[in-house]
Backbone bond lengths (Angstrom), bond angles and torsions (degrees), N, CA, C in turn:
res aa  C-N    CA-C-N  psi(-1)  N-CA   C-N-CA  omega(-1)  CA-C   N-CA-C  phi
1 X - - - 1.459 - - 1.524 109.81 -
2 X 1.324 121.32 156.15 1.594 124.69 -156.45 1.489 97.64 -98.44
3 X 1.145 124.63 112.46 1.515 124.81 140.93 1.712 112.16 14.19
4 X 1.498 139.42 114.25 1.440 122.20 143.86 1.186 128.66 -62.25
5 X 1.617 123.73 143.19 1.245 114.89 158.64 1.199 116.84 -132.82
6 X 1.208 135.47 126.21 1.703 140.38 -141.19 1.841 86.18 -131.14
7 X 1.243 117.41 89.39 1.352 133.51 127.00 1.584 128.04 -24.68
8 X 1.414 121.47 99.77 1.761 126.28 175.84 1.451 95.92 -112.21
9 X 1.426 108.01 131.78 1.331 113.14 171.60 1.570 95.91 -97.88
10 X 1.116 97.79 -172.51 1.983 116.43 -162.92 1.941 84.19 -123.36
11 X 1.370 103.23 -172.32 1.273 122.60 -162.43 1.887 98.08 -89.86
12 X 1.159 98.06 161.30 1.643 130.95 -171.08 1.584 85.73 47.30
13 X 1.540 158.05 53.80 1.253 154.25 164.47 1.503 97.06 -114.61
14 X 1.491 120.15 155.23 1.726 103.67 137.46 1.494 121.05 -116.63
15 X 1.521 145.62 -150.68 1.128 142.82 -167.41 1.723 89.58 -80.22
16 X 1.129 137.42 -22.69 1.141 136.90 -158.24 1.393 106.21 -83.08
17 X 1.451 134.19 -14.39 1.289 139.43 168.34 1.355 81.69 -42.90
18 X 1.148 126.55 -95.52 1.843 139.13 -114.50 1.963 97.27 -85.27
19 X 1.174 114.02 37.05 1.569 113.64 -159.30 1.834 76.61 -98.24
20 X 1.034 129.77 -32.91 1.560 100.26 168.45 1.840 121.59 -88.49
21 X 1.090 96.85 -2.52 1.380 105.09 177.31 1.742 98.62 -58.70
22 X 1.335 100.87 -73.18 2.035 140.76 -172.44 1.645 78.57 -33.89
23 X 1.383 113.78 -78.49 1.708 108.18 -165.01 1.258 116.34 -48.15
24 X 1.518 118.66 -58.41 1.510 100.88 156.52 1.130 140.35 -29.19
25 X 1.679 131.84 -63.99 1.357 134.39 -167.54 1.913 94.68 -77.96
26 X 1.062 120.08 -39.46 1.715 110.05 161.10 1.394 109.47 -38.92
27 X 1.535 130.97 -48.58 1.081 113.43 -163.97 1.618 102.42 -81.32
28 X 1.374 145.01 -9.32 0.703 142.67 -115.93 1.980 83.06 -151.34
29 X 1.015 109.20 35.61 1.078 129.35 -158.87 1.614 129.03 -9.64
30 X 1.749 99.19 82.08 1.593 120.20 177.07 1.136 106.05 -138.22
31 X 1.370 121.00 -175.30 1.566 121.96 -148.97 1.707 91.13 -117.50
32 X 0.950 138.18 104.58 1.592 122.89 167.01 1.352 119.71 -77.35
33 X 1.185 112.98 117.43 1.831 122.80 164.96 1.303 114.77 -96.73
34 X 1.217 112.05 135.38 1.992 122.38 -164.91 1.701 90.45 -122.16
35 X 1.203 146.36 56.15 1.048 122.15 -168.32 1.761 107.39 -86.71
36 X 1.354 149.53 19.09 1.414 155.88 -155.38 0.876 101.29 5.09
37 X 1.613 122.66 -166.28 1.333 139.77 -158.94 1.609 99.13 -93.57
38 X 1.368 120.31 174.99 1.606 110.85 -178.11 1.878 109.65 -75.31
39 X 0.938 116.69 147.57 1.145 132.11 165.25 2.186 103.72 92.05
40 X 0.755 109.30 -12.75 1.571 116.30 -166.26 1.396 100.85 -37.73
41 X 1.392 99.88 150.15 1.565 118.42 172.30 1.650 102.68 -68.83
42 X 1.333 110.83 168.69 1.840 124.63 163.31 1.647 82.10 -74.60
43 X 1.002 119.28 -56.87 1.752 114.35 -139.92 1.019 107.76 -124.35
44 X 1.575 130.12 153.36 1.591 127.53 177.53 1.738 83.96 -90.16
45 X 1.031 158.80 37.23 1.485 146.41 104.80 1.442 130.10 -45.17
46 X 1.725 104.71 -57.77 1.294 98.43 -179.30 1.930 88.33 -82.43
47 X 0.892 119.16 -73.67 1.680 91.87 169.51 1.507 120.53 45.66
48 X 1.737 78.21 -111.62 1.251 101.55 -173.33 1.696 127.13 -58.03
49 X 1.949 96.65 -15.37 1.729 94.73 -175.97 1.651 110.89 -77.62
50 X 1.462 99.15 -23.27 1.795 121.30 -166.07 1.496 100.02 -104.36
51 X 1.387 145.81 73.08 1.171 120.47 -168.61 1.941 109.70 -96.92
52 X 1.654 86.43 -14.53 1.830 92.23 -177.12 1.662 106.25 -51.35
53 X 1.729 131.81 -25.08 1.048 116.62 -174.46 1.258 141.76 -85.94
54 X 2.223 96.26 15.97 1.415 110.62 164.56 1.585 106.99 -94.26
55 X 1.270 139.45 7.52 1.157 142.24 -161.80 1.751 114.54 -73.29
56 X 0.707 127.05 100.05 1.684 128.66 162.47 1.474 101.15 98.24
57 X 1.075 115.38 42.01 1.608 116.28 168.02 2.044 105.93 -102.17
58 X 1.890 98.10 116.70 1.189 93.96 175.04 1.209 113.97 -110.23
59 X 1.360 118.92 -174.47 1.385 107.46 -161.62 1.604 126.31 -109.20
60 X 1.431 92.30 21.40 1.977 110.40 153.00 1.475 100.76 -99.40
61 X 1.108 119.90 -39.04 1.868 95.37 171.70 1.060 110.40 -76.52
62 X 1.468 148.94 16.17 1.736 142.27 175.35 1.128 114.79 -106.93
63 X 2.148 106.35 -22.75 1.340 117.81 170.92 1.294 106.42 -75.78
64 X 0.955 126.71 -50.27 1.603 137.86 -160.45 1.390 111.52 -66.16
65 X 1.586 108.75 -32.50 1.640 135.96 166.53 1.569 102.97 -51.41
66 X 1.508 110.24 -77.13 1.323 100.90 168.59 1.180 151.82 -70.86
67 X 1.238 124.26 -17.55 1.813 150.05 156.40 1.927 90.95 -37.66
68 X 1.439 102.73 -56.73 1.809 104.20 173.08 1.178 133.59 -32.48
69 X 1.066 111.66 -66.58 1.475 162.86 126.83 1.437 105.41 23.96
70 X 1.739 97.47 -74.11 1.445 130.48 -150.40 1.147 100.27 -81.80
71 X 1.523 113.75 -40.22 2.098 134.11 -171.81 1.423 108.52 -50.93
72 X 1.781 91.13 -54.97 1.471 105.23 -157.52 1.996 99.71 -67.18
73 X 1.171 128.25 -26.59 1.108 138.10 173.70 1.513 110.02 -28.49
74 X 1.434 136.83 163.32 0.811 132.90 177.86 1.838 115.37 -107.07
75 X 0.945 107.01 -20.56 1.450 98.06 154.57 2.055 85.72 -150.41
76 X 1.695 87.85 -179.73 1.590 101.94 -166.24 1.602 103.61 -71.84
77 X 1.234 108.67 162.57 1.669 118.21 -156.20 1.394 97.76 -125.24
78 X 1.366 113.95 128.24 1.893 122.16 142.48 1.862 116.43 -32.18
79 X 1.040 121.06 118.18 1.695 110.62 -167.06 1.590 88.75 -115.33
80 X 1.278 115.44 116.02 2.004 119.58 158.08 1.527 102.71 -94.43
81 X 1.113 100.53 132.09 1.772 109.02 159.77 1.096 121.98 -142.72
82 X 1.498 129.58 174.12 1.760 122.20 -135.10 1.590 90.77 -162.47
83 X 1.337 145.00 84.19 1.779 164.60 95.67 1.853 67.14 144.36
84 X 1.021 142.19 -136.09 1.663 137.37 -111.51 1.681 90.64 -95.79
85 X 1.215 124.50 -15.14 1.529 118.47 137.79 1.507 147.77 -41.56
86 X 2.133 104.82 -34.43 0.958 126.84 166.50 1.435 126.76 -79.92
87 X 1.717 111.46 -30.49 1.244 128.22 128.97 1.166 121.70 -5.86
88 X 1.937 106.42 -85.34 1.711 124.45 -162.98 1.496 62.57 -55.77
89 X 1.505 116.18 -115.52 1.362 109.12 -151.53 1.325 155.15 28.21
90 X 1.337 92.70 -63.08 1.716 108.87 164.58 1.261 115.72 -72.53
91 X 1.603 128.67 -41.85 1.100 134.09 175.43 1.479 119.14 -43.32
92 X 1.586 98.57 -59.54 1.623 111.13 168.16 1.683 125.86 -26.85
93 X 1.702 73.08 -65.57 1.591 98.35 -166.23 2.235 103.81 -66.02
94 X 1.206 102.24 -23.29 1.585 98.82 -173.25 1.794 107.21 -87.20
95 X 1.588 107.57 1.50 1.628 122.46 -170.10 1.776 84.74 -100.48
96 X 1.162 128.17 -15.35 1.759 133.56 173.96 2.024 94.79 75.83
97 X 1.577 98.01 49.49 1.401 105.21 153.45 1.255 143.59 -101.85
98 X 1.637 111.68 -6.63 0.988 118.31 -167.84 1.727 102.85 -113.07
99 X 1.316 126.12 149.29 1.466 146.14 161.90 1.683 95.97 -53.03
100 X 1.262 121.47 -81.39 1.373 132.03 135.29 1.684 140.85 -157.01
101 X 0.987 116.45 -168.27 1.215 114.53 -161.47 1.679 139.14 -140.08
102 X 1.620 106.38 115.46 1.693 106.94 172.36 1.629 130.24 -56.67
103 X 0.968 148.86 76.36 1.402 143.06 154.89 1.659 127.66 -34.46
104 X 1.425 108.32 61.13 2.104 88.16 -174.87 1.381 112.32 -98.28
105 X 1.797 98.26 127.98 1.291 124.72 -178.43 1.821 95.31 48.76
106 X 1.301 124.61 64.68 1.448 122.24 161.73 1.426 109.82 -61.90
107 X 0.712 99.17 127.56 2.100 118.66 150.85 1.830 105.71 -35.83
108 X 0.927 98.59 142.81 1.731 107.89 -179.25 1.884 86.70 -85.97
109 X 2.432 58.33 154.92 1.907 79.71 164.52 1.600 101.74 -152.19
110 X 1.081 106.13 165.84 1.961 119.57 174.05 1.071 97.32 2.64
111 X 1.349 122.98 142.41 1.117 120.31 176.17 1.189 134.39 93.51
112 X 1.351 111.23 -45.23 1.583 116.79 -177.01 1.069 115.21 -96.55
113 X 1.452 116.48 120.65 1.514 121.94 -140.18 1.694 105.08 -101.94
114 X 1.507 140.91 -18.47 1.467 111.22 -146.79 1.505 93.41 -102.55
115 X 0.819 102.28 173.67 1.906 118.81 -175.22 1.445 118.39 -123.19
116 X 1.637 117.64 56.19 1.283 118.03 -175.02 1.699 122.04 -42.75
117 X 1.516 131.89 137.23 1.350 112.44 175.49 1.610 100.00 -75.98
118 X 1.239 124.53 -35.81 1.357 104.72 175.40 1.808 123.95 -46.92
119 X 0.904 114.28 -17.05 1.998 133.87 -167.21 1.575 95.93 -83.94
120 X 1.330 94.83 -63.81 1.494 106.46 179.59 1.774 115.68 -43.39
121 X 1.303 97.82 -70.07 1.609 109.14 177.07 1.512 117.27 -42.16
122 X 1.880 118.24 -38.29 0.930 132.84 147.57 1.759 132.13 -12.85
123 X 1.569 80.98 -80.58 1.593 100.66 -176.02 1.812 112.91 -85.71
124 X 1.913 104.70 3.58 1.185 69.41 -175.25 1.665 139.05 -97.62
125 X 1.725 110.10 -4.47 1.562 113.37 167.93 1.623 110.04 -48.91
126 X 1.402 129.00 -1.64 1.522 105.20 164.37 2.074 87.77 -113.73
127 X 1.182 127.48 -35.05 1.149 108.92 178.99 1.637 138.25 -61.98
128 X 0.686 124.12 0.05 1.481 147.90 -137.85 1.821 83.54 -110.64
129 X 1.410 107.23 -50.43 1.877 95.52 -157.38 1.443 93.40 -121.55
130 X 1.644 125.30 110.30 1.343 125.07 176.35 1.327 123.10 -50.01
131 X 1.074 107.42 -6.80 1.823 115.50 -173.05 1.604 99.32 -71.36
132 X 1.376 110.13 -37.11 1.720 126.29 177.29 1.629 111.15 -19.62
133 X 1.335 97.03 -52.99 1.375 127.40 -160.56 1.914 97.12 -33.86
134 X 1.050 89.94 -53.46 1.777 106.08 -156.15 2.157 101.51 -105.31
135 X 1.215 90.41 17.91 2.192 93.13 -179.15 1.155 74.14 -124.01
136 X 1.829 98.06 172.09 1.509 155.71 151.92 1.921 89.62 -74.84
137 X 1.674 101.48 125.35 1.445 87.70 162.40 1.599 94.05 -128.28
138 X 1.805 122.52 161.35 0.863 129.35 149.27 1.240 139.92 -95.04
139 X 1.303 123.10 158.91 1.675 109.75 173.02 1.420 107.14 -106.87
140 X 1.554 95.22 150.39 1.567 109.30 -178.41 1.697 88.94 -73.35
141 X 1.856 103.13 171.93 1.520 106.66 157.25 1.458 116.23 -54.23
142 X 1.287 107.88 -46.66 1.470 103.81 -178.23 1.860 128.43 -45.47
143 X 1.603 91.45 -44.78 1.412 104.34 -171.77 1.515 92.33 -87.88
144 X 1.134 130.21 -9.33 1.620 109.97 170.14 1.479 116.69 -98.42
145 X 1.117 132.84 -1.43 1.448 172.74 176.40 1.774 94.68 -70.62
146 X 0.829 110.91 -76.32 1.561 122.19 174.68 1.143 123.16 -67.27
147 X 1.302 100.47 -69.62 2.086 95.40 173.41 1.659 136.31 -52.59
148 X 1.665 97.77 -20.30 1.604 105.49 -172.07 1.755 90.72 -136.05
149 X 1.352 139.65 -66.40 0.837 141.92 -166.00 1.888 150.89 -91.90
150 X 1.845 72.70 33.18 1.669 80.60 -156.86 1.862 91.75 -87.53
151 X 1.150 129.86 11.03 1.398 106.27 -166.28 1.891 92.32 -113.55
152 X 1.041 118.51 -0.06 1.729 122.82 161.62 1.463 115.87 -85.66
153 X 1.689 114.71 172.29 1.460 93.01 166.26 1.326 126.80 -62.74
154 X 1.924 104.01 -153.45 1.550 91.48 157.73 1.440 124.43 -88.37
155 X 1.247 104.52 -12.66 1.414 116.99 -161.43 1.970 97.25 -75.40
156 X 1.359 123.19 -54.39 0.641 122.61 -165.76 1.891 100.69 -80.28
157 X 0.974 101.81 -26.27 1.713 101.28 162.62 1.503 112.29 -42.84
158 X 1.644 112.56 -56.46 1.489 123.53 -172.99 1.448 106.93 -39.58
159 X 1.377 94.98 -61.28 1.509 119.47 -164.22 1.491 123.74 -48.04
160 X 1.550 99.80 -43.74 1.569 114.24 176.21 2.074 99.11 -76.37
161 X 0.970 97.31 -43.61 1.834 79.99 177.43 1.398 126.74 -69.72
162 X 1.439 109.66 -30.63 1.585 99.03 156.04 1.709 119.44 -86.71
163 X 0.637 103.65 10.69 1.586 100.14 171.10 1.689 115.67 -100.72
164 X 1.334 91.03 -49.06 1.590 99.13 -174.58 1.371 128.32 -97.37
165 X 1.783 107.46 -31.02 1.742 115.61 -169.75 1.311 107.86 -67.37
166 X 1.542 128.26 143.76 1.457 155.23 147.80 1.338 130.06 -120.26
167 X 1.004 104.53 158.10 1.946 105.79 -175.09 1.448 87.90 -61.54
168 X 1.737 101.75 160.89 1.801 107.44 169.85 1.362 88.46 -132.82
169 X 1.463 112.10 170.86 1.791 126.73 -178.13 1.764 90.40 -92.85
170 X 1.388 91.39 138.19 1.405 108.58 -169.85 1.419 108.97 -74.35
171 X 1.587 104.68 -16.80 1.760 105.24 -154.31 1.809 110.51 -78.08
172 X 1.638 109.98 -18.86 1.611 108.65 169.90 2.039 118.42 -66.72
173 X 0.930 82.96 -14.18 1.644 97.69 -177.56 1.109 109.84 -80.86
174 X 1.262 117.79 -53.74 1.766 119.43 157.51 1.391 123.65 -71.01
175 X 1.187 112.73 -8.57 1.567 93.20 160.49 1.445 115.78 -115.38
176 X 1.113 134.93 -4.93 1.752 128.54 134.08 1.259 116.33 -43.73
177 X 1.252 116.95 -41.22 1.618 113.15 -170.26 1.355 114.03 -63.05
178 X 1.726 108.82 -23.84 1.432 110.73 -158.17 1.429 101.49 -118.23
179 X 1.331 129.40 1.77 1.349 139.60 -162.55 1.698 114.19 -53.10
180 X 1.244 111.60 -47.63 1.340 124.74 173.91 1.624 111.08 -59.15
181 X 1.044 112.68 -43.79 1.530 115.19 -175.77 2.042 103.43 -83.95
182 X 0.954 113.57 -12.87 1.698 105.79 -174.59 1.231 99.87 -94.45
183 X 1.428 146.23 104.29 1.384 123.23 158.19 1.498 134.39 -55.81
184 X 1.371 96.67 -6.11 1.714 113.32 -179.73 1.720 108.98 -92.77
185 X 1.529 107.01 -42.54 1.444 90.88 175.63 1.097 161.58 -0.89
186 X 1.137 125.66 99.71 1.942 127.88 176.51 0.869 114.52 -10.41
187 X 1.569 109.56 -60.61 1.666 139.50 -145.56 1.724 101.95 -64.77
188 X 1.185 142.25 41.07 1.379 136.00 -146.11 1.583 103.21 -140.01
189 X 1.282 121.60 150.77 1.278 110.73 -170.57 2.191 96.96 -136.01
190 X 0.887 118.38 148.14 1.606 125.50 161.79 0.851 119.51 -81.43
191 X 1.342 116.14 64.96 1.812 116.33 172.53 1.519 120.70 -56.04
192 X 1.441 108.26 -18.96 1.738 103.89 -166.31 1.835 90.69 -98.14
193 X 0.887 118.99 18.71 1.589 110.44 -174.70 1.779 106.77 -71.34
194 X 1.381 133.34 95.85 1.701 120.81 178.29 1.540 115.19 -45.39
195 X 1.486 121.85 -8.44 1.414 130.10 -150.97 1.961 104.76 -116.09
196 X 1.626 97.38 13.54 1.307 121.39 -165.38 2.263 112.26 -70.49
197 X 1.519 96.26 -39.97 1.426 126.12 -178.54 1.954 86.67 70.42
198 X 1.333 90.65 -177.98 1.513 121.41 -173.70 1.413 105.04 -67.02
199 X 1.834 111.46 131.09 1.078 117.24 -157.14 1.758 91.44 -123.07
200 X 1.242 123.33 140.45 1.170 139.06 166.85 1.935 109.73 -116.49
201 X 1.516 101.55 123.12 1.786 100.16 154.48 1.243 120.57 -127.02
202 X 1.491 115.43 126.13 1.701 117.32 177.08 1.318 101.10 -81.19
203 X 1.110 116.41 165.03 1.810 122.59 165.57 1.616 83.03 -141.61
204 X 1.665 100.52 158.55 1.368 105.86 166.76 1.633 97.46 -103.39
205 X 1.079 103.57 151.73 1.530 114.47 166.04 1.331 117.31 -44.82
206 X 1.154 119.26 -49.40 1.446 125.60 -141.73 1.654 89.17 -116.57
207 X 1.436 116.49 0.10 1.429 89.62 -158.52 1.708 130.85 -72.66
208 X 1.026 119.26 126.86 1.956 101.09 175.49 1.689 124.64 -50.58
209 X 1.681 101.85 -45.45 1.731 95.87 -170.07 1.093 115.03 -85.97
210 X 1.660 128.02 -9.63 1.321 115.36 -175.97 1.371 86.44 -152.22
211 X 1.608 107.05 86.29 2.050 114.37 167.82 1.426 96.08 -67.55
212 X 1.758 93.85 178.94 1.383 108.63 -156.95 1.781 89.50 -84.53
213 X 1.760 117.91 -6.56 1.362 94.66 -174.58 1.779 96.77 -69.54
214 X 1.070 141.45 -55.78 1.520 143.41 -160.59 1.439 113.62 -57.34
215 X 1.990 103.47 -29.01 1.685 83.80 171.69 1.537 111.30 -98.87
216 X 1.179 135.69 -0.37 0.768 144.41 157.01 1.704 110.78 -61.53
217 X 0.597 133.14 -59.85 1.829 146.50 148.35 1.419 106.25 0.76
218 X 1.679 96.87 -75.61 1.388 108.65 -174.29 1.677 119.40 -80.91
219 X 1.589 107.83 -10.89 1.890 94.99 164.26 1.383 115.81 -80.46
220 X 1.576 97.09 -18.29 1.675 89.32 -178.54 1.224 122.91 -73.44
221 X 1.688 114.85 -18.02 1.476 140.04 168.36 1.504 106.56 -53.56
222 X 1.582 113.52 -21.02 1.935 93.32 -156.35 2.017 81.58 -147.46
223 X 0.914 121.27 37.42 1.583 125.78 -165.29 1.922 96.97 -101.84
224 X 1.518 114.37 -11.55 1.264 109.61 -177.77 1.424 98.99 -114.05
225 X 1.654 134.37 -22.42 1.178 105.68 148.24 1.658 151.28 -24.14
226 X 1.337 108.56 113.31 1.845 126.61 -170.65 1.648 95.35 -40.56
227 X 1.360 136.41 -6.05 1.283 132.71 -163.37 2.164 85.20 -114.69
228 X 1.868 78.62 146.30 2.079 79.34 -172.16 1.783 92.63 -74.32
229 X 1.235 95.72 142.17 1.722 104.93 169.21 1.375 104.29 -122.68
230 X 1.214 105.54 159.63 1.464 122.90 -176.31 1.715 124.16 -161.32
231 X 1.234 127.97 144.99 1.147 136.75 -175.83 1.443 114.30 -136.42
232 X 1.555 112.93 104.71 1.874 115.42 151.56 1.255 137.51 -122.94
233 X 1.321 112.26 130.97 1.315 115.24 -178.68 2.035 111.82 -68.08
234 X 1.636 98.27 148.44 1.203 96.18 170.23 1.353 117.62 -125.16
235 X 1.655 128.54 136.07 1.528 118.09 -139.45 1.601 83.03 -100.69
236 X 1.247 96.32 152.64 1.181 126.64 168.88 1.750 111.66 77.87
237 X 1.519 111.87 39.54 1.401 89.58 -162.11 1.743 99.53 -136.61
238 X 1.269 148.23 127.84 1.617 147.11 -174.34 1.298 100.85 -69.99
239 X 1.076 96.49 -149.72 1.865 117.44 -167.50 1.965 89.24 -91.90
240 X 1.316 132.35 -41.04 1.575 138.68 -168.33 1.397 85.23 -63.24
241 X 1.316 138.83 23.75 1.759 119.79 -167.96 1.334 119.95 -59.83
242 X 2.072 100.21 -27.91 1.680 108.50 177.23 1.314 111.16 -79.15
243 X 1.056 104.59 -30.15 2.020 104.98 173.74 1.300 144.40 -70.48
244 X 1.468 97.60 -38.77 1.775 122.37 -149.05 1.546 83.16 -88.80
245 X 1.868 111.55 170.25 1.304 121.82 -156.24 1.876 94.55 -70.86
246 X 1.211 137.45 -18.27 1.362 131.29 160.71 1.582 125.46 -60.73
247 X 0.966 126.88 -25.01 1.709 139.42 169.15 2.145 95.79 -7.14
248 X 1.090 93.03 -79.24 1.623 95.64 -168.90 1.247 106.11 -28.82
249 X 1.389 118.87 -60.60 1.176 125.30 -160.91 1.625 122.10 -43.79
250 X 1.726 98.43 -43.47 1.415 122.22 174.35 1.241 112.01 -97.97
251 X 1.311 127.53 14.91 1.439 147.50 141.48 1.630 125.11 -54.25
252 X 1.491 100.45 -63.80 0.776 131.39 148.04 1.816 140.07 -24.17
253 X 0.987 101.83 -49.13 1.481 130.08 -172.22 1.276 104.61 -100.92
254 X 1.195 132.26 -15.54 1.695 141.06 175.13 1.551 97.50 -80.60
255 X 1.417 109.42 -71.11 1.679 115.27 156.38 1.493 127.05 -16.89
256 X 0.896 71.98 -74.62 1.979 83.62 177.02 1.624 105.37 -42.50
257 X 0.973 113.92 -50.07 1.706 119.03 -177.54 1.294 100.88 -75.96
258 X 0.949 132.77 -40.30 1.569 122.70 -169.46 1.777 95.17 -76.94
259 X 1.374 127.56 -47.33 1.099 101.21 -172.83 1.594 120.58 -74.39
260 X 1.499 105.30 -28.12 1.641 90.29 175.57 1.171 115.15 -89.01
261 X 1.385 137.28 40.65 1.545 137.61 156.17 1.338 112.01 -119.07
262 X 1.745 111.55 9.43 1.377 132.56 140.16 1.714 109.31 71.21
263 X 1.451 93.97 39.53 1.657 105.21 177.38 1.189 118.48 -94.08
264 X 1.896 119.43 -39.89 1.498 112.21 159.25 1.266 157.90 -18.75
């Protein structure tokens, strides 16, 4: 029976990002699961026409969504995730669900302390207006230009925002922002769990929303976990690292870890 691999996308993405990822690790003989966040469109068409149905999704009901997900599986699954995907990810994986697990450019949680202005500038067209909290927000080209796609051209910048961008629920943004100050917070991960498996984090080089200080942040958070952890940067690559015409490369390199921590 084939290996699972349960794909989490991150915010303004849908499951449809990682559809060259899935064909790859299919060929590569594992099972890909796309299950998205609850309610997701098929298409960044209807998407974009319906955007109220990203509205008020936080990010203990997206964990709890996928922990489901993961149960109903028939045996335990490899989990990749991609900025508040890489997040779920960790979350998963610190609940001792995952075989093991990719983190690229995850979203911070508890704990992870620095406050890049690039992150900030990032997050801030939904941070900026508290009302965010509880909408679907979108990004202009501009603001998706910057946050995910500034290390491609423009052309190929264009390309990835009409292909890929969707409104995201504003409410994970506010509760990362505030994670350190809530002791109750969602936003929290089980780093000391032994039942965690082998942890991988990419950072992109170049990226704006999640620099290498934040993932760096968060391996140092889970670096004494009994499970091997690890962190590499990949040069030349933004926050779009799963999308943009480099994807394989950091395709690739997810692979590589999964097979030599001998879970395949």
């Amino acid at each position: 029976m084939s290996t699972p691999v349960v794909f989490i996308h991150g915010l303004w993405l849908l499951p449809s990002s990682w559809d060259r990822w899935a064909e790859l690790f299919a060929a590569r003989g594992y099972e890909p699961v796309l299950p998205g966040w609850p309610d997701d469109p098929e298409t960044v068409e209807e998407a974009n026409e319906h955007p109220e149905v990203f509205a008020g999704k936080t990010v203990g009901q997206v964990a709890d969504h996928f922990a489901s997900v993961i149960e109903a599986l028939d045996e335990k699954p490899i989990v990749i995730g991609h900025s508040f995907g890489g997040l779920l990810a960790q979350i998963v994986a610190g609940r001792g669900l995952s075989r093991a697990t990719v983190a690229l450019s995850p979203a911070p949680f508890r704990g992870v302390l620095p406050l890049p202005i690039s992150a900030l500038r990032a997050s801030a067209p939904v941070l900026t207006n508290p009302r965010n909290r509880h909408r679907a927000v979108p990004l202009t080209f501009d603001q998706f230009r910057y946050a995910f796609a500034n290390a491609v051209s423009p052309d190929e910048a264009k390309e990835l925002y009409e292909t890929f961008a969707v409104p995201a629920p504003g409410a994970p943004l506010f509760q990362a922002a505030t994670a350190n100050l809530n002791p109750w917070t969602e936003v929290k991960v089980d780093s000391d769990n032994p039942e965690r498996g082998p942890l991988l984090i990419i950072s992109g080089e170049k990226d704006h929303t999640v620099p290498w200080s934040l993932s760096n942040a968060a391996y140092k958070q889970q670096k004494d976990n009994p499970g091997i952890t690890e962190i590499v940067s990949v040069d030349g690559r933004g926050h779009a690292l799963t999308i943009d015409s480099g994807w394989r490369e950091v395709a690739e390199t997810a692979l590589a870890f999964i097979q030599r921590v001998e879970v395949g």
